[in-house]
N, C-alpha and C positions, 0 to 999 in steps of 0.2 A: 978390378972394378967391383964393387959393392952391388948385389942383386938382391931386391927389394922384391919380399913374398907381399904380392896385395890379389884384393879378389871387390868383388859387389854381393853384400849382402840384400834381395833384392824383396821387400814384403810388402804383402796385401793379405787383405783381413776381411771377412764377412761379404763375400760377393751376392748370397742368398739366390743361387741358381735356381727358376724358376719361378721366382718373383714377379709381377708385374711391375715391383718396383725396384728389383734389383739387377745384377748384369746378366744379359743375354745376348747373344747376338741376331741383329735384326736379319732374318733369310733362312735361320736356321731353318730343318724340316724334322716333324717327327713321324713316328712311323702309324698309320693305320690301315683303315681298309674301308674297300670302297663298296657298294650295294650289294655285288654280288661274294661279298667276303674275301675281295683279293687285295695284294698289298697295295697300299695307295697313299704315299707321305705326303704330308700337309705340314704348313707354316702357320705357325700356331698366331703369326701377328704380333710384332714387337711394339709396344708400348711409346710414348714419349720419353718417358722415363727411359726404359731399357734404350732406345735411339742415342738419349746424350749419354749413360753411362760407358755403354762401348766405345763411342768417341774420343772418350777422356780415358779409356782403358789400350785404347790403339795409341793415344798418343802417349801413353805413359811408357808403353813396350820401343817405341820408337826412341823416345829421351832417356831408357836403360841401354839403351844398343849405344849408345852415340857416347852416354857414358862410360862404360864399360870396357868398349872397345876389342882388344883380345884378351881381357881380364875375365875369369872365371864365374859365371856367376853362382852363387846358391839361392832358392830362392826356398824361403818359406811365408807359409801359409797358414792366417790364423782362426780360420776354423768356421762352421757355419757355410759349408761349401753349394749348400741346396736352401732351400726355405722349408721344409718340413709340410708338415699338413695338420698346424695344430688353428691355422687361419687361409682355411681352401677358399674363399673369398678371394683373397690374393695373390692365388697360384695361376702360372698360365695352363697347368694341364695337374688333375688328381692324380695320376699314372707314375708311381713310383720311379719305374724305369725311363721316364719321360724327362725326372728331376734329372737323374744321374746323368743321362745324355745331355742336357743341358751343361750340370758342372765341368763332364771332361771335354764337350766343347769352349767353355768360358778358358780353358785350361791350355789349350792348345797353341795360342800364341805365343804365349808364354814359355813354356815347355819345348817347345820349338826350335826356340833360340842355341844356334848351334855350339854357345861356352855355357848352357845350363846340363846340367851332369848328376845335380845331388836337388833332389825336392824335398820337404821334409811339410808336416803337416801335423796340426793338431787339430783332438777333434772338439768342435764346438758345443752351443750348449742344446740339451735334448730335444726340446721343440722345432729345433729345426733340420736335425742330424737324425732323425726318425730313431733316439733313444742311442745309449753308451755309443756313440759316434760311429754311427753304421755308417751313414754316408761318405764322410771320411775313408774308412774303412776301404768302403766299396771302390771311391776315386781313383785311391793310392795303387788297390791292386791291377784296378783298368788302364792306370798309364804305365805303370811298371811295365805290363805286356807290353801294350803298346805302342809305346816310343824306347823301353831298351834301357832306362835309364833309373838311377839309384832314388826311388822316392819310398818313405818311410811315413808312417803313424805315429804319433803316442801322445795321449793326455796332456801330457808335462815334458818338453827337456831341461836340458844343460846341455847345453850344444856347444862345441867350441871348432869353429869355423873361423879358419885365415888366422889362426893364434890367439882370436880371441875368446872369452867362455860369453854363452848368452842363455838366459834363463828367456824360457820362451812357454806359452800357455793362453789359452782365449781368456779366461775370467783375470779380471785383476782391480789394481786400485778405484773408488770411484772419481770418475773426472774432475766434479765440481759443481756446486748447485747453481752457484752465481758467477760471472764471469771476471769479479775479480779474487773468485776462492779460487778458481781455477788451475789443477796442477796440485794444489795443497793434501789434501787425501793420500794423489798419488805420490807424491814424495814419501809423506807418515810412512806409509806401505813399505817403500823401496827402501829408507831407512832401516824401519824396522827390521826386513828381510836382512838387510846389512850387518846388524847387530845379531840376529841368531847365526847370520853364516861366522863373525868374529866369536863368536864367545866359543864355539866349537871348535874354533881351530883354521876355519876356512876360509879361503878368500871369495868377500862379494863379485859377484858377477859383472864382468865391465857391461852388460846391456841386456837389459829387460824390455822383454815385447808383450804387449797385450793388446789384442782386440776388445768385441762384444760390444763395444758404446757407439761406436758410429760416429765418431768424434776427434780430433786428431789433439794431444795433448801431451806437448814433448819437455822434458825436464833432463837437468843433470844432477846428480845428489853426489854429493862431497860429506864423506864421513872421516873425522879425524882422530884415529886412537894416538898414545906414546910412540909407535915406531913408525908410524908414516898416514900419509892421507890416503885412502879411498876412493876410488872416483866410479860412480854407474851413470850411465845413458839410460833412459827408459821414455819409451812413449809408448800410450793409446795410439796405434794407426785409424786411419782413418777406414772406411767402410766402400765397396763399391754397389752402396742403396740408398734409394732414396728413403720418403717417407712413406709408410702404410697408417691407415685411420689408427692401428695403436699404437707404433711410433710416435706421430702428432699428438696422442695424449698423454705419452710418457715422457713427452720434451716439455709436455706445456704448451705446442705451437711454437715452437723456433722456425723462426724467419729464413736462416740461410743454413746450406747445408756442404760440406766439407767433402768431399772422395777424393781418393788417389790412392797413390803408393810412395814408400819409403824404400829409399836406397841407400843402405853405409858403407862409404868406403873405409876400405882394410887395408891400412900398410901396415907391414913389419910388427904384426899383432898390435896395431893401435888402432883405434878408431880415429881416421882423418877427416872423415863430415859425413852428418847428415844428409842429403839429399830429397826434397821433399817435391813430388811432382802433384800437387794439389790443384785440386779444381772447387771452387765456390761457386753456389746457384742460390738466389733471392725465387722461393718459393712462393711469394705471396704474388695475389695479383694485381695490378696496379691499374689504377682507373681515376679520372678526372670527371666529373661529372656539373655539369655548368647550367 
């Protein structure tokens, strides 16, 4: 009988722990003190925003399990694991340590999961990773203790998980200015990337992941030289944040807003589907006035 090596490739991207508008979970407690300076934890107060994000992040952990089954997972992480402190307006606490508690709790269910084995994490971009991807940094080494298990740092990989290779990194193609340029950029990018790995000698990467947009924008790119065709996966994942006042001015005011997570399935080193647990919210307010 023929035994088929498959796994779940399982990713989320830009949680911005800490956030007002990002994932949190609602109950959490942090640590302070109370009048006479003794220890005294308090809940900093979950947002609306952080209320529906965890909701769609519980059920997203829920539709990995059901998919997955006894299949392996790996899950990576693409980056932007805290909100920084470059827009404390928007944080639910200034307290460094307060961010990080937040991330390895957003982290926890996840990680929990008793077929995840291997984390892997890259670190986002500086403004919100408190500069060269501390946070990051900080996360990987607090779960590693923590839960026992293989989780890793780095900028950039090539990862090659369940046979397949994956070019993985927060910063990458632009999404699209208008929604029928959308995807176009990212393709150019992915091509292009195609062409410098062929002229050297190497083979393109069957899947490219990128965060940073907050936006979910999934493409397949077909490169055809003389001795055979090419094929890469690539998507923008989506984001588990909402919007913040600079957000809404770097969209323009976009209306509807995208979260979840991505899960690919792996057989026999091939990618057999995408898996897209997405959730859309109509941001604006709606009003009839007569």
């Amino acid at each position: 009988m023929r035994k088929y090596k498959r796994g779940i490739l399982a990713v989320r991207a830009d949680t911005h722990g800490n956030s007002k508008h990002g994932l949190m979970r609602p109950g959490i407690t942090l640590p302070g003190i109370d009048l006479k300076g003794k220890h005294h934890p308090y809940e900093p107060g979950a947002t609306a925003g952080n209320e529906y994000l965890w909701k769609c992040y519980e059920k997203d952990i829920d539709d990995l399990k059901h998919l997955a089954g006894r299949d392996e997972i790996i899950v990576v992480d693409l980056g932007d694991v805290t909100h920084g402190l470059k827009y404390p307006d928007e944080a639910v606490s200034t307290r460094l340590s307060d961010q990080m508690a937040i991330a390895e709790d957003n982290f926890h269910p996840l990680i929990s999961l008793k077929n995840v084995k291997h984390v892997r994490i890259v670190t986002g971009t500086g403004a919100h990773s408190f500069g060269e991807g501390s946070a990051e940094y900080m996360l990987a080494a607090s779960l590693a203790a923590g839960y026992g298990k293989d989780v890793v740092v780095s900028p950039h990989y090539l990862l090659t998980a369940f046979g397949i290779e994956c070019d993985i990194a927060h910063h990458g193609g632009w999404p699209g200015s208008r929604n029928w340029l959308k995807g176009n950029v990212l393709r150019y990018d992915v091509k292009s990337r195609m062409m410098d790995d062929i002229q050297v000698g190497i083979k393109p990467p069957d899947l490219v992941l990128r965060g940073h947009y907050h936006t979910f924008v999934p493409e397949i790119v077909h490169l055809r030289t003389r001795e055979r065709t090419y094929t890469t996966w690539v998507s923008i994942s989506p984001s588990y944040s909402l919007l913040s006042d600079y957000a809404r001015q770097r969209t323009r005011s976009i209306s509807h807003v995208c979260n979840g997570m991505l899960a690919y399935e792996i057989i026999n080193g091939k990618i057999l589907e995408r898996h897209e647990f997405l959730h859309t919210v109509d941001l604006r307010r709606k009003e009839i006035i007569e």
